[in-house]
C-alpha positions as CSV (number, residue, x, y, z in Angstrom):
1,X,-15.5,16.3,22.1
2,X,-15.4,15.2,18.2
3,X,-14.8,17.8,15.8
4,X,-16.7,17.4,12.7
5,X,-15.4,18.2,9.1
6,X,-17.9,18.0,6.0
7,X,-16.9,16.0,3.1
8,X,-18.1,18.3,0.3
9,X,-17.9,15.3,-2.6
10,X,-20.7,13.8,-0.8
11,X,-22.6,16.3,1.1
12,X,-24.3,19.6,-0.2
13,X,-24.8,17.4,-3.6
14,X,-28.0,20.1,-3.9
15,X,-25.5,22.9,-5.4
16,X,-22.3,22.7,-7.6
17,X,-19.4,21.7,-5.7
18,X,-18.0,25.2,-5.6
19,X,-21.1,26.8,-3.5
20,X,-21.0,23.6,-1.2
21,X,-17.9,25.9,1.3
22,X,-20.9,28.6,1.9
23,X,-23.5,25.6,1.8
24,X,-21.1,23.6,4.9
25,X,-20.5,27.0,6.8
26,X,-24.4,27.7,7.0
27,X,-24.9,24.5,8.6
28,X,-22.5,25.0,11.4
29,X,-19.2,23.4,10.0
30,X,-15.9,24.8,10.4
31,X,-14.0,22.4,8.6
32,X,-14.0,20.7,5.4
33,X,-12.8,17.9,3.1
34,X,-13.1,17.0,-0.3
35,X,-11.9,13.9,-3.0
36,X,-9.4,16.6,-5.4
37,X,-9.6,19.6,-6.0
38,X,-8.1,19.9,-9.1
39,X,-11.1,20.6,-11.7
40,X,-10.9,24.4,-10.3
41,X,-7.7,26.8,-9.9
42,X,-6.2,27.0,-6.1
43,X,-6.8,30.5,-5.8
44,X,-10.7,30.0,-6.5
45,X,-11.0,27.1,-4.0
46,X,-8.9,29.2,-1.4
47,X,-10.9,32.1,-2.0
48,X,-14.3,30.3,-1.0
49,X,-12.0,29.0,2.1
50,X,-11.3,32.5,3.5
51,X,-14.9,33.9,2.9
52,X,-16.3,31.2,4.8
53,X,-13.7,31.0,7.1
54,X,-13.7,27.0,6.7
55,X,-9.8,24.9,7.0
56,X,-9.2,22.6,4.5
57,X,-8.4,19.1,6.1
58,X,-7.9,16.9,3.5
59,X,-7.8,16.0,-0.1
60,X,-6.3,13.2,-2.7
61,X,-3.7,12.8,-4.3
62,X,-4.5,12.6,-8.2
63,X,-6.0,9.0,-8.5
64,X,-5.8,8.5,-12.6
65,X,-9.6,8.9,-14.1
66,X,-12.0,9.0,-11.9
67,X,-14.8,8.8,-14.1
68,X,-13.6,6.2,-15.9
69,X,-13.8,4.1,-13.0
70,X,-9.6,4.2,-11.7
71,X,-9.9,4.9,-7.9
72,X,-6.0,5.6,-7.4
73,X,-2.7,4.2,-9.3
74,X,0.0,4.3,-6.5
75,X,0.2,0.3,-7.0
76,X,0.8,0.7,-10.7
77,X,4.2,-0.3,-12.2
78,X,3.3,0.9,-15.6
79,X,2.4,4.7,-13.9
80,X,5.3,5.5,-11.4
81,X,6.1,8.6,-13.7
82,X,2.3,9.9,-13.8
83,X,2.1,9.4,-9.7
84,X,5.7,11.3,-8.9
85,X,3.9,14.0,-11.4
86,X,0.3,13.8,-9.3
87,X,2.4,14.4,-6.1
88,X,3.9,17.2,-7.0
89,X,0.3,18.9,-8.4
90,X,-0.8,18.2,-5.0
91,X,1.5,19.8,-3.1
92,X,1.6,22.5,-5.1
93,X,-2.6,23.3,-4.6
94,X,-1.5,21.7,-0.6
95,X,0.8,25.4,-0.5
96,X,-2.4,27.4,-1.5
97,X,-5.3,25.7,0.6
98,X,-3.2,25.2,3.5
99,X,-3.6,21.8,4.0
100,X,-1.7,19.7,6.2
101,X,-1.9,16.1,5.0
102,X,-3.0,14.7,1.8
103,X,-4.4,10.9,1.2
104,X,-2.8,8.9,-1.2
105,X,-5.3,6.3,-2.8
106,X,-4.0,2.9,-3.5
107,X,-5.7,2.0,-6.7
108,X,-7.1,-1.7,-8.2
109,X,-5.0,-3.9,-8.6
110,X,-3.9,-3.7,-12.0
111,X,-4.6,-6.1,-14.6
112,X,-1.6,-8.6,-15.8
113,X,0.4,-7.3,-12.3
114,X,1.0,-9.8,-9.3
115,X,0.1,-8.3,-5.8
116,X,3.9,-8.8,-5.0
117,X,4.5,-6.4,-8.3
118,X,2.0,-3.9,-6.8
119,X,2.8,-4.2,-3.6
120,X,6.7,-3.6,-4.3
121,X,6.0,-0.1,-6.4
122,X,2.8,0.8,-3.7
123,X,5.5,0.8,-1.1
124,X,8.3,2.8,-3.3
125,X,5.2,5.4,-3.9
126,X,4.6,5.7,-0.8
127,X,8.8,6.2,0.6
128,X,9.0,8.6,-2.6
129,X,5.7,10.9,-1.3
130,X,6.2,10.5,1.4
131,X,9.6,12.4,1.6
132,X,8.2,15.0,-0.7
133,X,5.0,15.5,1.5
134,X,7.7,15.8,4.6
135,X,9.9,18.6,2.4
136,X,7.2,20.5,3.0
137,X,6.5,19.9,6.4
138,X,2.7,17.7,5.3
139,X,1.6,14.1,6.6
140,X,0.6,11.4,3.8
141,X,-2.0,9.5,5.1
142,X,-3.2,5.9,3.6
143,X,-7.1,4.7,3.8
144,X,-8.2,0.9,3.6
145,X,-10.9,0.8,1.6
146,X,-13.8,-2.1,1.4
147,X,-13.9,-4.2,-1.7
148,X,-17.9,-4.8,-1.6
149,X,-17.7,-0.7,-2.9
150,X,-14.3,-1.2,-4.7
151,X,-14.2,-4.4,-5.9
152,X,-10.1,-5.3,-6.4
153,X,-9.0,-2.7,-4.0
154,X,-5.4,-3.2,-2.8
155,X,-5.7,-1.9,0.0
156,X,-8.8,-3.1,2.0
157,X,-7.8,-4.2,5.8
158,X,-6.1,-1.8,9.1
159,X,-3.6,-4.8,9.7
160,X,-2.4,-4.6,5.9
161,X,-2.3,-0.8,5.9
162,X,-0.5,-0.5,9.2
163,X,2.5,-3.3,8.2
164,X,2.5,-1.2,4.7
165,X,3.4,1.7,6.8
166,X,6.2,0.3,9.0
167,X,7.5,-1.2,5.8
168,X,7.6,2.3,4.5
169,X,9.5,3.7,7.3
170,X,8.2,7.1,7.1
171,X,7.2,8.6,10.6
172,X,5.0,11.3,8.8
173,X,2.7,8.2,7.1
174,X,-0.1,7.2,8.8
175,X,-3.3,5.4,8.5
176,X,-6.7,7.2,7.9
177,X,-9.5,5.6,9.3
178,X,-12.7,4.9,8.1
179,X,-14.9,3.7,10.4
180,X,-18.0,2.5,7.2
181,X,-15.2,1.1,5.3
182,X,-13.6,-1.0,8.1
183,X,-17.6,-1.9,9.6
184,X,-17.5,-3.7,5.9
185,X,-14.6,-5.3,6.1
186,X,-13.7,-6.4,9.4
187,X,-15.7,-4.8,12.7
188,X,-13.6,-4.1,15.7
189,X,-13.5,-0.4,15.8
190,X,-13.4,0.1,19.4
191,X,-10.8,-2.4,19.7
192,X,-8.7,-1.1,16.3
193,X,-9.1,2.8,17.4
194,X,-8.0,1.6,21.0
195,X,-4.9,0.0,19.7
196,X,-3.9,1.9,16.9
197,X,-5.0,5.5,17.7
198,X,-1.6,6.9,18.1
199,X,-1.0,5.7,14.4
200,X,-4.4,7.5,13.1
201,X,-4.0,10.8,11.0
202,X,-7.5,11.2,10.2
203,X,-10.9,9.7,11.0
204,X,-13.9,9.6,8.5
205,X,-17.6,8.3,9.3
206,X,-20.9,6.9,7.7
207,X,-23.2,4.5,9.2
208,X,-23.4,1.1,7.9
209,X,-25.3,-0.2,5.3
210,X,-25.9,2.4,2.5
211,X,-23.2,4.6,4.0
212,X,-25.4,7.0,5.2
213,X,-25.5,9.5,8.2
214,X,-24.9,8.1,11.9
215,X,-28.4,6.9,13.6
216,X,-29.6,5.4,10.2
217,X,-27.2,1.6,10.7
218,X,-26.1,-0.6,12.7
219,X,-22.9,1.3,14.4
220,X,-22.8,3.0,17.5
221,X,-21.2,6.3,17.2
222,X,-21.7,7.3,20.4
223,X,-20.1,5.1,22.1
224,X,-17.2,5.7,19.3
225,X,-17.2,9.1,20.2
226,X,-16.5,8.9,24.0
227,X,-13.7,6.5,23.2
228,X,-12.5,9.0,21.3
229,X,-12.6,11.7,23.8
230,X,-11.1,9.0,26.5
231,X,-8.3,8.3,24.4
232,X,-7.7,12.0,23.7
233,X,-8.4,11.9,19.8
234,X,-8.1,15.7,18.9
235,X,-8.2,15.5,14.9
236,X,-10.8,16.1,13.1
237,X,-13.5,13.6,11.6
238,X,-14.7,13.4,8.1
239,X,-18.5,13.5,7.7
240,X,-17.9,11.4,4.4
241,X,-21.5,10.4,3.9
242,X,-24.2,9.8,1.5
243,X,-27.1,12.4,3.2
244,X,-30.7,10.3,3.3
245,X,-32.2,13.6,1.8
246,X,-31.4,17.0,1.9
247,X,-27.6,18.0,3.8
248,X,-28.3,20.2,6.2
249,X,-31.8,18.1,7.6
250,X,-29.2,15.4,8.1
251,X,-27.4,16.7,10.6
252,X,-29.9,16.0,13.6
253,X,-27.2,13.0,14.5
254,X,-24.5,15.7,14.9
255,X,-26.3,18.6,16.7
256,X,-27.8,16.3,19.2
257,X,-24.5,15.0,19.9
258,X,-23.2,18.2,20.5
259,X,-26.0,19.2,23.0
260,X,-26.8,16.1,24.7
261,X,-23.2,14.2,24.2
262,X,-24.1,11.3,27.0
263,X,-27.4,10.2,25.9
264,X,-27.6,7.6,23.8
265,X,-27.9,8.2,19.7
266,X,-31.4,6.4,19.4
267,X,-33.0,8.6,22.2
268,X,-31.7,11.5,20.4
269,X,-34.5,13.8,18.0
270,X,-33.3,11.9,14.2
């Protein structure tokens, strides 16, 4: 059965960041992700781990500014020195949270750079964290994102991330999935997750459109959720939603998933 891991940039938005690891364990989660955790010292964001007794599944690496609009520079030529820095922050807040794998955003293509340029220094990024991620016994994982949310992505379809990956090399690079950002861009999840699960690190959901929780679009999770027990998925998923409302009176989709996991998602209480 699914296990489900709450994505505290997104959910628990009612409190500051740092309460949302007590806001994610009162609602049932044992697991969590997050976008960086680098605003706050390790040790503060591993304390609130072990009081809540939550595992830390994921972060990014450092992805430039943020709030500035940069969603990554790993494709960069001009910022090879800043990334090789950013990887080895990570890694070093990776030893404290006790974190497995890390995600490595691509990043816009940069302005005045050809997609061969970017392409060429994304794949040396990738072979050089790749090997420093596998020094210390972590996976790297690479997400697709759509470019109706990111506009200029580079890196925005499975088939583009998966041949990035064999051109890499690395056997502890895989691809994280996103089942809202690959709805966008090109559909076939059953058929993508069927052929490619062996090659999956890490799953994240939202329903599509509005990227909201399952129940409220057009995908059916349930029926992604017995494939995923058929094919013997045992990682975790990524509730990496925007909650319609307040986060914990979201979570109807998940709880009645849990208690009634072969009836259908629409005959389920919202």
């Amino acid at each position: 059965m699914p296990t489900f891991a709450a994505n505290l940039s997104l959910m628990f938005g009612e409190v500051p960041f740092i309460d949302r690891f007590a806001a994610a364990r009162a609602a049932r989660f044992d697991a969590v992700e997050f976008l960086f955790p680098y605003a706050f010292e390790a040790g503060q964001i591993a304390a609130r781990l072990a009081r809540h007794q939550l595992q830390l599944v994921l972060f990014n690496l450092p992805a430039g500014d943020w709030a500035a609009g940069e969603r990554g520079i790993a494709c960069d030529p001009r910022r090879v020195g800043e990334f090789q820095d950013g990887v080895a922050l990570a890694l070093d807040y990776a030893a404290e949270l006790g974190v497995r794998q890390l995600h490595c955003l691509a990043g816009k293509l940069p302005p005045n750079v050809t997609p061969e340029r970017a392409h060429a220094t994304y794949v040396a990024n990738l072979r050089f964290a790749a090997a420093a991620c596998r020094a210390h016994g972590l996976r790297l994982l690479i997400e697709p994102i759509n470019t109706f949310d990111i506009p200029g992505y580079f890196l925005s379809r499975s088939g583009q991330a998966l041949a990035v990956i064999d051109e890499c090399g690395a056997d502890n690079l895989l691809l994280q999935y996103d089942i809202y950002h690959m709805q966008r861009m090109e559909g076939e999840l059953a058929n993508t997750l069927r052929a490619n699960l062996p090659r999956i690190g890490h799953i994240q959901l939202a329903d599509n459109p509005g990227r909201h929780q399952p129940g409220t679009g057009e995908i059916n999770f349930p029926y992604l959720f017995h494939l995923l027990d058929e094919l013997g998925y045992a990682g975790w998923i990524g509730c990496e939603y925007i909650p319609t409302g307040a986060s914990a009176a979201s979570l109807g989709w998940r709880d009645a998933w849990l208690l009634h996991p072969s009836v259908p998602l629409s005959e389920k209480t919202p």
